[in-house]
N, C-alpha and C positions, 0 to 999 in steps of 0.2 A: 499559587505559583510554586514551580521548585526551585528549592533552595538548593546549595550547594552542599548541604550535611544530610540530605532524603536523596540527593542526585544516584551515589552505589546501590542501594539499596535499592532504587527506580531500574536500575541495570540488571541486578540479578535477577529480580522479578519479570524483567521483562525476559533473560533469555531463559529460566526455567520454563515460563507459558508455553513459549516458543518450541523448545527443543520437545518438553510434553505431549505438543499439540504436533508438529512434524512427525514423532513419533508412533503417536495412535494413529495420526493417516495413513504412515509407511504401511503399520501394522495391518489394517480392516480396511485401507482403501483399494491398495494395488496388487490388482491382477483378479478383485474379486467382483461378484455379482451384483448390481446396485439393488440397496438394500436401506434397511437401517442405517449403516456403518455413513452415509453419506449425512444426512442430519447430525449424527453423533460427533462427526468432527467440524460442521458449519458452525453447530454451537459451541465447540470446544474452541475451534478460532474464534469466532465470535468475542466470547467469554476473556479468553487471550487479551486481545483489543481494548478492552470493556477496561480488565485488571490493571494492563499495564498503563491506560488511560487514567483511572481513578489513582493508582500511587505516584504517579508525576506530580497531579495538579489537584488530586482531591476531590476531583467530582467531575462526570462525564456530562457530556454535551446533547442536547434532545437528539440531536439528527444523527448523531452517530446512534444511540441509545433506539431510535426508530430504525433506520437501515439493519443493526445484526439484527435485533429481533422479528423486523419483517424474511431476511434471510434464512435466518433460523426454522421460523414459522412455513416457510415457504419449501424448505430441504425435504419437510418432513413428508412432502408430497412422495419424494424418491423412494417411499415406504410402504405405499398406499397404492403405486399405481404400476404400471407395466407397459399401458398402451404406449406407444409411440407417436408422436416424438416427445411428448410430455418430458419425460427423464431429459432430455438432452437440452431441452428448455428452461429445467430445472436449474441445471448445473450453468448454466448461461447467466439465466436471471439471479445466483444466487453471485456469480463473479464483481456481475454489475454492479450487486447494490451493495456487496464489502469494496470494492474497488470504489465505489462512488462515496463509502465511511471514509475510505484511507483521505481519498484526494481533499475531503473537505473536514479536516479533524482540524477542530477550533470555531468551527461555525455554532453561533451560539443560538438561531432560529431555525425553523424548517421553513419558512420564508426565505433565508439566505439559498438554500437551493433552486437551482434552474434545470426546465430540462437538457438545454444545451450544454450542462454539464455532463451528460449521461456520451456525448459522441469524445470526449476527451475523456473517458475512462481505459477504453483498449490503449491508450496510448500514452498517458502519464501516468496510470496509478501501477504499472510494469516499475517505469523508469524509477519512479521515488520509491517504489519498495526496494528495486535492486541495489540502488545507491546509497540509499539508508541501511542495509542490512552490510553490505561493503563497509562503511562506514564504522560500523557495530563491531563486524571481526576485526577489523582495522585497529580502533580502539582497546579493542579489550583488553590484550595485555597492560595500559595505561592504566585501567580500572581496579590493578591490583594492587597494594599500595607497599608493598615487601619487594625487595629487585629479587631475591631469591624466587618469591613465589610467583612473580611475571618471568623471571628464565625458565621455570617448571612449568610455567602453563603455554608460554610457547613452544617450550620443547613438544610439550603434549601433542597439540597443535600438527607438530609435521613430522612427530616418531606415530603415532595412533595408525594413521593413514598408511604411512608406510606398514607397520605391521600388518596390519590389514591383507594389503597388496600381499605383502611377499608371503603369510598363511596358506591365503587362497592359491597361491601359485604353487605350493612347496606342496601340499594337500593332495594334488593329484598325482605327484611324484613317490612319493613315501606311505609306506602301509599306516607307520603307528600315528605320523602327524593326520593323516585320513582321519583315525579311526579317534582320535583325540576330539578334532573338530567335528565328526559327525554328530558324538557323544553332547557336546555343546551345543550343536545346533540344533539337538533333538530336546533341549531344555527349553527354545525359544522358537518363538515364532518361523515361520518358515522367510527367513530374510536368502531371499538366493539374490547372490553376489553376481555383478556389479546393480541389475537393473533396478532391485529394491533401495539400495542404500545412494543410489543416483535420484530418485524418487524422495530418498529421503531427506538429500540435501536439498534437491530444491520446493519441499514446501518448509524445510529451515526456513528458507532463503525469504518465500512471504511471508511466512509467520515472524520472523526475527524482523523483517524490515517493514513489516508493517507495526511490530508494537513498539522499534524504535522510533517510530514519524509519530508516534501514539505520546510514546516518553517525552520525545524532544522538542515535539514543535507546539510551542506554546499558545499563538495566533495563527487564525486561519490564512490558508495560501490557496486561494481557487486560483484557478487558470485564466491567465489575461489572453481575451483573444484578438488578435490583430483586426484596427477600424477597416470596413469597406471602402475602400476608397470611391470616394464621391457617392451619395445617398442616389438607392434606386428612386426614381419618380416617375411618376405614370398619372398626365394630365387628368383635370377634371371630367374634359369632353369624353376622352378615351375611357374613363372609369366610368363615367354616367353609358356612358354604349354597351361597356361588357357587362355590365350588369344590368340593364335593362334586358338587353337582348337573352342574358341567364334566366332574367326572371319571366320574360314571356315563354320560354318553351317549357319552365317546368311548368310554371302554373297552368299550361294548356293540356301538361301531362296530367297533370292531378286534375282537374276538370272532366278530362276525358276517364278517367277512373272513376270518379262519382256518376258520369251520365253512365257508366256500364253498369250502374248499380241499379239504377233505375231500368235502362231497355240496353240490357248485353245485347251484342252483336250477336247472329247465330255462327259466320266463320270468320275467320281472317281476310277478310276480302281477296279470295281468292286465292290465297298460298294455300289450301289443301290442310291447315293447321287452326284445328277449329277452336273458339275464343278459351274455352275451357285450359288447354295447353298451355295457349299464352299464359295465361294468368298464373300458370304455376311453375313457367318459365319467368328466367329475367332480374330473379332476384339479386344475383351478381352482378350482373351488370347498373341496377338500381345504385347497390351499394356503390359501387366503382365512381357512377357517377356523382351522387352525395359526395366522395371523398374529395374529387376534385375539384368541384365548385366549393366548400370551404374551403379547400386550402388557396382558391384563387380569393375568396371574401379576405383572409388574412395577407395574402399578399399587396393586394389593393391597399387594407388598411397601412401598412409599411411604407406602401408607397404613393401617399397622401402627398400633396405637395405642399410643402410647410404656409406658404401664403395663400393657401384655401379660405372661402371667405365661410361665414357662420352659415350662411344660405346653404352654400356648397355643401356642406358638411353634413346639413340637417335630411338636404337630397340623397344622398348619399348612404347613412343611416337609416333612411326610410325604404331604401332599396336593398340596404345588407339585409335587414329586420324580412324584407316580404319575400330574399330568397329562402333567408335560415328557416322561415315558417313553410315553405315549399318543401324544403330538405327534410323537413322533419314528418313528411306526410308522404314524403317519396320513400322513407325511411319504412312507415308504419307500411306504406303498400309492398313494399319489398317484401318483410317482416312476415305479412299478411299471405302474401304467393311461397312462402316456405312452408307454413300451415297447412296452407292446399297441396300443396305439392307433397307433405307427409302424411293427411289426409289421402291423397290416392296412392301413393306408394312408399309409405312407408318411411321409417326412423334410420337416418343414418349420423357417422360422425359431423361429416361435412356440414352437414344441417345445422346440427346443432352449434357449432362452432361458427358459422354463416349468421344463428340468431343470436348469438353472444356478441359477433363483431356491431352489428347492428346497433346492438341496445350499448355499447363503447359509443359507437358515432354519434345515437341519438343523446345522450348526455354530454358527449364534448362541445355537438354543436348548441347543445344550450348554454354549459360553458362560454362557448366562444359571442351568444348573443349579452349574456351579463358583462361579459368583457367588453361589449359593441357601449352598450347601456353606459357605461360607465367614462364614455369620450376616446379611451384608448384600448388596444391589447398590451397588459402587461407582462413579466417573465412568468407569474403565476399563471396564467393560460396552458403554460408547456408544461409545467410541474402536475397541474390537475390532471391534463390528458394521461401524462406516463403514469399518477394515480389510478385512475379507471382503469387504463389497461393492464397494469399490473395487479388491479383489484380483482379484474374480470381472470386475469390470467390462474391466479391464485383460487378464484372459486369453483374453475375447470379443473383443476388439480384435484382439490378435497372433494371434489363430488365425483364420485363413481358412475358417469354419464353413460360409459358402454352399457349395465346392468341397467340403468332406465333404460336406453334404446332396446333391450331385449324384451323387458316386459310391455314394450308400448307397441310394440311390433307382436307378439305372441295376443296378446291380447286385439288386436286389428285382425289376427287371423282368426282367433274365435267369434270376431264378429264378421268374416267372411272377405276378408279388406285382402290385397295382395301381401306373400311375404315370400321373403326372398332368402332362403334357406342357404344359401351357397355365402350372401353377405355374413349372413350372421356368422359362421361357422371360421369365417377368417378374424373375428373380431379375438383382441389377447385373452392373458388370464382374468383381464379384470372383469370379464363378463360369462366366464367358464361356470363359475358356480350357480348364476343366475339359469345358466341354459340348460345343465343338465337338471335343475330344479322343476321347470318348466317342461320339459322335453313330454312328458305324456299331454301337454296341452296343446302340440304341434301338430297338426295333420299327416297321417302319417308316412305321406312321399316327400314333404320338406322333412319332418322325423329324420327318414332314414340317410339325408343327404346329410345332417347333424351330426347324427350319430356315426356314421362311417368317417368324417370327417374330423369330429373327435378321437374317435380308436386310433385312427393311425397317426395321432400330434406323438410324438421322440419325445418319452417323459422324460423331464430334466433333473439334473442331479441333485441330490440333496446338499441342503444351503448350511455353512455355516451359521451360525449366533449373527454376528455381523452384517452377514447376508440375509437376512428374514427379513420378508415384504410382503403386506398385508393381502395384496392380491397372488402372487405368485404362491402361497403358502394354502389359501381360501382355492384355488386352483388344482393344487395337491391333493388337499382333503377329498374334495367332489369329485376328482377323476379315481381315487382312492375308492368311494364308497360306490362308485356306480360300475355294474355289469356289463362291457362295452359290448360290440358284437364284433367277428372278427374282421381284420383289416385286408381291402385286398391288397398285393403286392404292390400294385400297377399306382395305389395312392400311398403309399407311407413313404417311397421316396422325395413324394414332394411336399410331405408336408413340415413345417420351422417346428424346432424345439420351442415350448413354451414355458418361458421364463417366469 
C-alpha cells in the first residue's frame, strides 16, 4: 500500500515516465513513417504504467502485467509488415488493450476481466486518463513542499509557454532572433512549432494520466453497467421451435454434402452452374451463417425462463449440443470449398483471412458448447472469444502470409494451375522480395505483366532509424538488386508508392 512518506516520490516517478515517454513519441512518432519507432514507444508507455504501478504499491497486478505486454508484443507487428490494413489494426488493437490496463488497474485475476469491458474502453479509459492527468497538473504545485519552490514552479508553469509563443512569433520578424533559433533547433530534433509540441502535450496528457490512475488508485474500479430493465424471456415452446427448425435445415445441409461425396450431382439442377462451382462457392456465406445461429444458441441461453423445468432444460441442451455439432461441420465444409476454391484458382488475401476467421469460429463454438456442458454461459465465454481473436489476429501480423501466397501461387503455375499475374503484382512490400526472387519461375507473359508492374512502383524515400520496417527495408534491398525493364509512361502514373 502507499504510504504517505513513498506518496512524492510515487509523483516524480510518475511524471518523469511520463514526460520521457510523451517525449520520444513527440520525437519518432509524428509526421513519420510506421516503422519501428511505433513498438518503441508502446513499450516505453507500457513500461511507464508498469514503473509508476510498482512504486505506488510495490508490485504490479497479472492483467495489467498481461495487457502491456500482449500490446507490446503485438506493436511489434508495425515493424514487420506494410500490407494493409494490418498497421491500422495494429494501433487500434494496441489502444484497447492499454486502455482496457488503465480502466481495470487493481484487478488482481485475469478472471476479473470481461469482454463487455472491451465496449467501455473508447469511452471511459479517455475520461479517467483526462481527468487524472488534470488532476496531476492541478496538484502539482502542492507536491512541492518549499512555498518558494511551488512559486518557481508555477511560475514555470505559465512564463515557459509563453516564451515559447512569443520566440516563435518574434522569429520570423527579426534576423538575429531567426538565426539564434535556427541554430538551436538545428541541435534538436526537428520539433516544428505548434503541430509537434500540440502532439506533445497530448500524449503527456495519456501518459501522465494514465501512470497517475496507476499511482493512485489503489483498488480496482471496473465500470458498473446500468441492469436491463426487466429480463429478456423467450418461452420454452418458442426456443424448442427455433431451434428445432435450426437444426433440421443444417443437418439436411450437411447430409446433403456427405451424399455429394458419395454420387455428386453432375449440374445444378439446371442453373447453368455446374456442381464443381458450387462447391467452391459459398464459403462466406457458410461462415455468415455459422455466425448467426450461435449467436441465436447464446441468445436463447440468456433468455431461458427462470422457471424452466429440468426436462425443459435437458431438451434444450440436447438441441444446442446437435446444432453446435452441425455448425461445426458447416464450418469444416466451408473451410473445405476455400481449399477448392485455391486449388482451381489460386492464393489470395481474402482466403486466407476467410480460413483464419473459420478456425476463430470453430474454436469459439466449442468454447461456447463447454460453456453449454457446464449448465450456464459464463463472463468467461466473451473473455475466451476476444482471446482467439486476438490470438488469431496476432498470428496474422507475425507471419508474413502475402510471401506464402506468392510461393503457393508461383509454385500452382509450375504445375500448370491458373495464376494471376496482375493479383499478385498489387500485393505490398511484404511480398516484393519474395516475387522478384521467384520471377524466372513465372511464365513468361504473367513475368512480364510483374515485372513491368514492378518497374514503374514510385521508390520510396529513405527511412529514418525510427522508421526502419522489416518489410519495407527487405523491399528496398530486392528492388535495389534487380535489373528492372523499362517503364512505359502510360503505367507509372498509376502505380502507389511502396512503403
Amino acid at each position: 500500500m502507499t504510504t504517505p512518506t513513498d506518496q512524492p516520490r510515487s509523483t516524480k516517478i510518475a511524471w518523469i515516465c511520463a514526460v520521457i515517454t510523451a517525449a520520444l513519441g513527440a520525437t519518432i512518432l509524428f509526421s513519420a513513417e510506421a516503422g519501428i519507432n511505433w513498438p518503441i514507444w508502446v513499450a516505453a508507455a507500457s513500461g511507464s504504467l508498469i514503473i509508476a504501478r510498482y512504486f505506488a504499491v510495490r508490485r504490479v497486478e497479472t492483467p495489467m502485467l498481461v495487457l502491456c505486454a500482449w500490446a507490446t508484443v503485438l506493436s511489434i507487428g508495425f515493424a514487420l509488415t506494410t500490407s494493409p490494413p494490418f498497421p491500422g489494426f495494429i494501433v487500434l488493437a494496441d489502444a484497447m488493450l492499454l486502455g482496457l490496463a488503465v480502466i481495470t488497474i487493481g484487478a488482481e485475476r485475469w478472471s476479473d476481466l470481461s469482454a463487455k469491458l472491451l465496449a467501455a474502453v473508447p469511452f471511459l479509459a479517455p475520461i479517467r486518463v483526462a481527468g487524472a492527468a488534470a488532476q496531476e497538473v492541478a496538484g502539482a504545485p502542492r507536491s512541492v513542499s518549499s512555498p518558494r519552490s511551488r512559486a518557481l514552479l508555477r511560475g514555470s508553469l505559465l512564463t515557459i509557454p509563453l516564451v515559447i509563443v512569443l520566440v516563435a512569433l518574434l522569429a520570423s520578424a527579426d534576423p538575429i532572433i531567426n538565426w539564434g533559433t535556427s541554430r538551436i533547433a538545428s541541435w534538436l530534433p526537428d520539433w516544428s512549432f505548434p503541430p509537434r509540441l500540440i502532439f506533445f502535450v497530448f500524449l503527456l496528457t495519456l501518459t501522465l494520466g494514465a501512470n497517475a490512475l496507476a499511482m493512485r488508485q489503489l483498488s480496482v474500479r471496473l465500470p458498473q453497467y446500468p441492469g436491463v430493465p426487466g429480463r429478456l424471456s423467450i418461452g420454452m415452446t418458442e426456443q424448442r421451435m427455433i431451434l428445432s427448425s435450426a437444426a433440421v435445415i443444417l443437418w439436411l445441409f450437411v447430409a446433403l454434402q456427405v451424399s455429394y461425396l458419395v454420387h455428386p450431382p453432375p449440374s445444378a439442377l439446371g442453373t447453368g452452374v455446374t456442381f464443381a462451382e458450387f462447391a467452391r462457392r459459398g464459403f462466406g456465406e457458410l461462415s455468415f451463417a455459422a455466425t448467426i445461429v450461435g449467436a441465436i444458441i447464446i441468445l436463447l441461453e440468456y433468455a431461458r425462463p427462470l422457471d424452466a423445468t429440468e426436462r425443459d432444460r435437458m431438451t434444450l441442451e440436447r438441441l444446442d449440443f446437435a446444432l453446435l455439432i452441425a455448425l461445426e461441420l458447416i464450418l469444416f465444409s466451408a473451410f473445405r470449398r476455400v481449399l477448392l476454391y485455391e486449388e482451381a484458382y489460386g492464393f489470395t488475401e481474402a482466403r486466407v483471412v476467410a480460413q483464419a476467421y473459420m478456425v476463430v469460429m470453430a474454436l469459439a463454438l466449442a468454447a461456447l458448447a463447454w460453456e453449454i456442458s457446464r449448465g450456464s454461459i459464463s463472463v468467461s465465454f466473451g473473455r475466451r472469444v476476444a482471446e482467439l481473436a486476438l490470438g488469431a489476429f496476432t498470428v496474422l501480423v507475425f507471419w508474413n502470409f502475402q510471401a506464402w501466397i506468392v510461393n503457393r501461387n508461383v509454385d500452382r503455375a509450375s504445375g500448370g494451375g491458373q495464376f494471376d499475374a496482375s493479383y499478385l503484382a498489387t500485393l505490398s512490400a511484404d511480398a516484393t522480395p519474395t516475387l522478384i526472387k521467384r520471377l524466372p519461375e513465372i511464365p513468361q507473359p504473367q513475368r512480364d505483366t510483374i515485372q513491368t508492374r514492378l518497374a514503374c512502383r514510385r521508390k520510396p524515400a529513405d527511412r529514418r532509424w525510427f522508421e526502419w520496417n522489416r518489410s519495407a527495408a527487405a523491399a528496398s534491398d530486392a528492388l535495389k538488386s534487380w535489373t528492372p525493364p523499362p517503364c512505359p509512361p502510360r503505367v507509372r502514373s498509376l502505380e502507389p508508392v511502396v512503403h
